[in-house]
Rosetta silent file (secondary structure, phi, psi, omega in degrees, C-alpha in Angstrom):
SEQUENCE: XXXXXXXXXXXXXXXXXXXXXXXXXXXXXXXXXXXXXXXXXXXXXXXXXXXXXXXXXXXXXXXXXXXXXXXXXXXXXXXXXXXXXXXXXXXXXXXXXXXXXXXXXXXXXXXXXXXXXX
SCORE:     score description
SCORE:     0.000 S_00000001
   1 L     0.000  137.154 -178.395   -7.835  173.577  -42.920 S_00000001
   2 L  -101.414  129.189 -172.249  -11.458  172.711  -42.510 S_00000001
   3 H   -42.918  -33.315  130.333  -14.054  175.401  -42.401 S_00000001
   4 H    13.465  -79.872 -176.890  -14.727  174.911  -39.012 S_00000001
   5 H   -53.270  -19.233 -178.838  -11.666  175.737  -38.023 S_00000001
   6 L  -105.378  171.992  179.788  -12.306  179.618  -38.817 S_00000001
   7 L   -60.693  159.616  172.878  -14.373  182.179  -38.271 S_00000001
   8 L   -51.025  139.599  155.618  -18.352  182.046  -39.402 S_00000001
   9 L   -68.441  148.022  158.931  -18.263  183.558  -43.353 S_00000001
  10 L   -52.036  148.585  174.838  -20.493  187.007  -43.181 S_00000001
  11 L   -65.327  134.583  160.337  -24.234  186.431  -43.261 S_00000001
  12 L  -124.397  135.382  177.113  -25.018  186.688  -46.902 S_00000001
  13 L  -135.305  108.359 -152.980  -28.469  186.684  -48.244 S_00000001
  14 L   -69.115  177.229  169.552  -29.580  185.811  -51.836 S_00000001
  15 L  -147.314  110.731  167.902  -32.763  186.562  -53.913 S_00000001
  16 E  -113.746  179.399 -172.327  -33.909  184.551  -56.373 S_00000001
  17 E  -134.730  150.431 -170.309  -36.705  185.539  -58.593 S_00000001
  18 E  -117.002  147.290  165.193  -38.382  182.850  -60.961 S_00000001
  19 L  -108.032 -152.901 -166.573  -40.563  183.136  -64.227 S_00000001
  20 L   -70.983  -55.931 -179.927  -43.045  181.002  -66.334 S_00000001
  21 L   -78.053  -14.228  171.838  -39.845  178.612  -66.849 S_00000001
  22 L   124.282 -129.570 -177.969  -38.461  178.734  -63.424 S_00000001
  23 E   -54.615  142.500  161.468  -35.228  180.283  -61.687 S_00000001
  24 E  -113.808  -57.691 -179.753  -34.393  183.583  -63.799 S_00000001
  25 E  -148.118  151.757 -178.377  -32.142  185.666  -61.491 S_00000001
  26 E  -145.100  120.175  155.859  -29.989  184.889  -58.281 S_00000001
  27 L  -160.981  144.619 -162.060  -28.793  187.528  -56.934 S_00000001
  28 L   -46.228  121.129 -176.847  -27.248  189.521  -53.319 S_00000001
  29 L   -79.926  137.573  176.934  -30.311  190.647  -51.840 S_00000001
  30 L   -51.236  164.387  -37.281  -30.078  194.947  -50.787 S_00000001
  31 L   139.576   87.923  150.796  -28.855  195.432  -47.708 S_00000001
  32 L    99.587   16.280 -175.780  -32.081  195.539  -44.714 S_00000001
  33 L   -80.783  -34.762  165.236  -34.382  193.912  -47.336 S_00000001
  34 L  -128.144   64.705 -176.597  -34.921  190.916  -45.379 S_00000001
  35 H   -32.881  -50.898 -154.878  -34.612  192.271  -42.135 S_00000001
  36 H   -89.134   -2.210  171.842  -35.656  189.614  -40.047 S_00000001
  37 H   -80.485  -23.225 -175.141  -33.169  187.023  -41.672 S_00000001
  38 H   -79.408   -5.245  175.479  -30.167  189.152  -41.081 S_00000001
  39 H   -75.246   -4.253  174.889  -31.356  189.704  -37.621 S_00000001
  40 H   -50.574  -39.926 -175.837  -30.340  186.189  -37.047 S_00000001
  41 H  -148.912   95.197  115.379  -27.077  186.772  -36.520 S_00000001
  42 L   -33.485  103.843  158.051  -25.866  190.051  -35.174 S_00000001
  43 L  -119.415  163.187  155.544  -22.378  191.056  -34.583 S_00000001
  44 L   -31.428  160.219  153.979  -20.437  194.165  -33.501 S_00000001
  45 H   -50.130  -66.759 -174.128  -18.988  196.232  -35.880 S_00000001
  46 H   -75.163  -18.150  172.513  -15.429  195.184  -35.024 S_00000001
  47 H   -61.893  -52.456  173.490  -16.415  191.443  -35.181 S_00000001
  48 H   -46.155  -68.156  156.411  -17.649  192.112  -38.415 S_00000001
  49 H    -2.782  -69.002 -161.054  -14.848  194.006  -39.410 S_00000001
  50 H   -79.819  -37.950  178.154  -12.401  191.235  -38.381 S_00000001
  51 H   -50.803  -44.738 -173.306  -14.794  188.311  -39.656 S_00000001
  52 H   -54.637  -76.732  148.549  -14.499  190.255  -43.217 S_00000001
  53 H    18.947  -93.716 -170.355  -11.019  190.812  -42.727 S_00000001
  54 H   -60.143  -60.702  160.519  -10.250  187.205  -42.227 S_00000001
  55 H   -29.885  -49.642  169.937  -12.262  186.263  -45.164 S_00000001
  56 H  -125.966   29.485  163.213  -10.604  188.085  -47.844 S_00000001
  57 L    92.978  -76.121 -159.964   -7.113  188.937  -46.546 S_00000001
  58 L  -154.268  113.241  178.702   -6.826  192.679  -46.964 S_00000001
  59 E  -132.234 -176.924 -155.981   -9.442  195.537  -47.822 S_00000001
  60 L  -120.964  156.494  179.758   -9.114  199.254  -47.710 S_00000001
  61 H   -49.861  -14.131 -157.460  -12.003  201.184  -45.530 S_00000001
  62 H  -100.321  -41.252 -158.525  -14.052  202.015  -48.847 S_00000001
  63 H   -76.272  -46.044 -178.131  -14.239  198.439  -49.670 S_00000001
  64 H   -54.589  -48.158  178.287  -15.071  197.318  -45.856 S_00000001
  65 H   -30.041  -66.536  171.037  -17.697  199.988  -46.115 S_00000001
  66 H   -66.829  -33.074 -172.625  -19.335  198.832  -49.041 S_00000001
  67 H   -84.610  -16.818 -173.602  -19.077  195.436  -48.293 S_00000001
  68 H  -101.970  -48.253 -166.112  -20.512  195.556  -44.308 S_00000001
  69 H    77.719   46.172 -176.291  -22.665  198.471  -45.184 S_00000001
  70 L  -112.733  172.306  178.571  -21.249  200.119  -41.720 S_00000001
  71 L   -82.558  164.755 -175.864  -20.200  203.961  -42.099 S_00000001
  72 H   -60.672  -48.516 -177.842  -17.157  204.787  -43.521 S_00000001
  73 H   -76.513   -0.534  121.360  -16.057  206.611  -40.296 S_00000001
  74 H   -25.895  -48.677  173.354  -16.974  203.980  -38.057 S_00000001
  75 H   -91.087   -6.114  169.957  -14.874  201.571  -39.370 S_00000001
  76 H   -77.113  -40.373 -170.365  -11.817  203.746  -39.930 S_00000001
  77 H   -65.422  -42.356  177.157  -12.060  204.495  -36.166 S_00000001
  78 H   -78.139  -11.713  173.015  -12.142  201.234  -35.522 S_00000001
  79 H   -83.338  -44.302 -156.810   -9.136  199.472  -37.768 S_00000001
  80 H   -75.568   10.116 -168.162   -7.227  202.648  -36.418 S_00000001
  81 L  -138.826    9.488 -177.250   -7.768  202.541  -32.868 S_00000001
  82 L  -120.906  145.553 -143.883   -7.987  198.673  -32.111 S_00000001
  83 L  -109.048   20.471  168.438   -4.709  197.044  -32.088 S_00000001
  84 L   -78.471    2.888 -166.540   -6.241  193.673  -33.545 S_00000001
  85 E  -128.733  126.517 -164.183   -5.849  195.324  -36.756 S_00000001
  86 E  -122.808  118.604  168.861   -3.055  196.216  -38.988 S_00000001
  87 E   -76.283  123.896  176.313   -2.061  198.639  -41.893 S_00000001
  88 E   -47.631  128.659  160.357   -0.562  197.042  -44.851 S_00000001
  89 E   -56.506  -20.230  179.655    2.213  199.016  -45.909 S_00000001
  90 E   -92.458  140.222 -168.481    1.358  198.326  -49.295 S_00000001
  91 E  -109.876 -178.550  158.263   -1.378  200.958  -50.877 S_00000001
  92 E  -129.487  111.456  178.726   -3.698  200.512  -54.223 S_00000001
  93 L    72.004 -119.794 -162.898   -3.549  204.183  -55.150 S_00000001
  94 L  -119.617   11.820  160.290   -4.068  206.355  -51.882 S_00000001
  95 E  -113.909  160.857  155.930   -5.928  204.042  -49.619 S_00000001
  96 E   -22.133  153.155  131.993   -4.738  202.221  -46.858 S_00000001
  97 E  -129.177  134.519  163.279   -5.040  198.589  -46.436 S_00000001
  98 E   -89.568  157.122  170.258   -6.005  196.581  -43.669 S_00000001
  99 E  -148.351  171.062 -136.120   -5.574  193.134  -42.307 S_00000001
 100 E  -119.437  124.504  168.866   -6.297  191.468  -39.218 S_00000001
 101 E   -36.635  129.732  176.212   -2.878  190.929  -36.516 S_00000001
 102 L   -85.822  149.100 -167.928   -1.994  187.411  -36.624 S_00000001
 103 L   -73.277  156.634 -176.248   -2.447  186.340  -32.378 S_00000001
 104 L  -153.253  144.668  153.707    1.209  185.071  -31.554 S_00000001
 105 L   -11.602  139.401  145.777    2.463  183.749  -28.470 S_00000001
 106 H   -34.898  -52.870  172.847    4.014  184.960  -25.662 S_00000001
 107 H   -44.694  -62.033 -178.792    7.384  183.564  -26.799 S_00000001
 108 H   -65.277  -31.397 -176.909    6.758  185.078  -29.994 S_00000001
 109 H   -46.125  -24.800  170.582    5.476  188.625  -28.896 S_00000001
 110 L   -32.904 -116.433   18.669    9.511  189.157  -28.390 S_00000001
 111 L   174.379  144.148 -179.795   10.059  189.246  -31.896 S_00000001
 112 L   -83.580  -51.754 -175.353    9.617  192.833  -33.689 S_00000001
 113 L   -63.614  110.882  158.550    8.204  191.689  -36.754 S_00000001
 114 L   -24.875  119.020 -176.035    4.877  191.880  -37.777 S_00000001
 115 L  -128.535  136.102  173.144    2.880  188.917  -39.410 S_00000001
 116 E   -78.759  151.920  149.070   -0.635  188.957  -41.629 S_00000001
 117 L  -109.855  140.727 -177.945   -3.100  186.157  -41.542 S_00000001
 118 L  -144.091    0.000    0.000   -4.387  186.459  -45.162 S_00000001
């Protein structure tokens, strides 16, 4: 599959900082530091969400949290109340995990069972 083919990766935005000798640290720039590049590209909450999702298979609300920097109860409302989104059956500890409904057919929508895209 060619990168293309999938959703846009989350905006990410680095920092590096240089000395006397040159590059010295590269690292994920805080969260709203460089406001006007992340204003490039704005999505919803649930795009993000599913855009995450799709990226790394299966996170738990704590992780999406940390990782989007949306609130935790925003995004709980939103895996639990949008039906693009599915709880794993399988936990780590006591949270939940989610993953994103794979889209299926008409043909297939018969069919009871449930499928991940991870």
């Amino acid at each position: 599959m060619k990168i293309n083919d999938g959703p846009k990766p989350p905006l990410a935005v680095y920092e590096l900082t240089f000395d006397s000798y040159g590059l010295s640290k590269f690292e994920r720039a805080p969260r709203g530091r460089y406001a006007e590049i992340e204003a490039a590209r704005k999505t919803s909450a649930t795009q993000a969400i599913k855009d995450y999702l799709l990226l790394v298979g299966q996170a738990s609300v704590s992780e999406i949290t940390c990782e989007l920097g949306l609130r935790m109860e925003t995004v709980s409302r939103i895996l639990n109340r949008d039906p693009q989104f599915l709880c794993v059956e399988g936990r780590r500890g006591q949270e939940r995990r989610y993953a994103v409904r794979a889209t299926r057919s008409p043909r297939e929508a018969s069919h009871t069972q449930q499928h991940l895209i991870i």
